[in-house]
N, C-alpha and C positions, 0 to 999 in steps of 0.2 A: 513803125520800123518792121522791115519785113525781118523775120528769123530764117527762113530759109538764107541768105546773102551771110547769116549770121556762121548758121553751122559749116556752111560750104567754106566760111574762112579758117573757122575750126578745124574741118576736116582736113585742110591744104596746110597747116600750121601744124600738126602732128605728123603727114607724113613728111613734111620736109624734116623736122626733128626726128623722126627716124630713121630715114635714109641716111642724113647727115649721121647717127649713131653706128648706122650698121656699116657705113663705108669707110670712119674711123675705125672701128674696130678690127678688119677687113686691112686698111692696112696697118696696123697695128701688127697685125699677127701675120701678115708677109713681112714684116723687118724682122720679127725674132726668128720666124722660119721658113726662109724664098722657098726652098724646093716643094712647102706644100701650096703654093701659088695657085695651082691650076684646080686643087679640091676647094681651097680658100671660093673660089671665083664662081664654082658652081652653087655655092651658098649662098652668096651673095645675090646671084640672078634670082635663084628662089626666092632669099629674103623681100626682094627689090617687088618680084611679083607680088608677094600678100602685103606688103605695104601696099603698094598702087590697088593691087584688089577690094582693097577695106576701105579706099578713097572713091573707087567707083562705086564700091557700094552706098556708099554717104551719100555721093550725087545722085544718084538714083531716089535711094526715099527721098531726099533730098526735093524732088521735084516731083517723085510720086502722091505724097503726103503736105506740098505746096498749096492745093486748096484747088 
């Protein structure tokens, strides 16, 4: 069994559970309070990028370290 296929499912399984956390929370906290919507939103992009960030990085050794 290759582990590479292993970890890359790993790695796609953690950010989806954390996106899924941060975009719940995200709107969570525009229903108790809309007007901060738009600072809400720039967190969110950040958050969204070092999720995906730590997923390319996975792909990367991922295939670096493949053999």
């Amino acid at each position: 069994m290759d582990l590479s296929a292993l970890a890359l499912g790993l790695a796609t399984l953690g950010v989806s559970i954390g996106e899924g956390i941060l975009v719940a929370a995200y709107l969570n906290g525009t229903a108790r309070q809309p007007e901060l919507q738009s600072k809400l939103m720039s967190g969110v992009f950040l958050g969204v990028a070092f999720i995906e960030g730590t997923f390319f990085v996975t792909l990367a050794m991922t295939f670096l370290f493949r053999g």
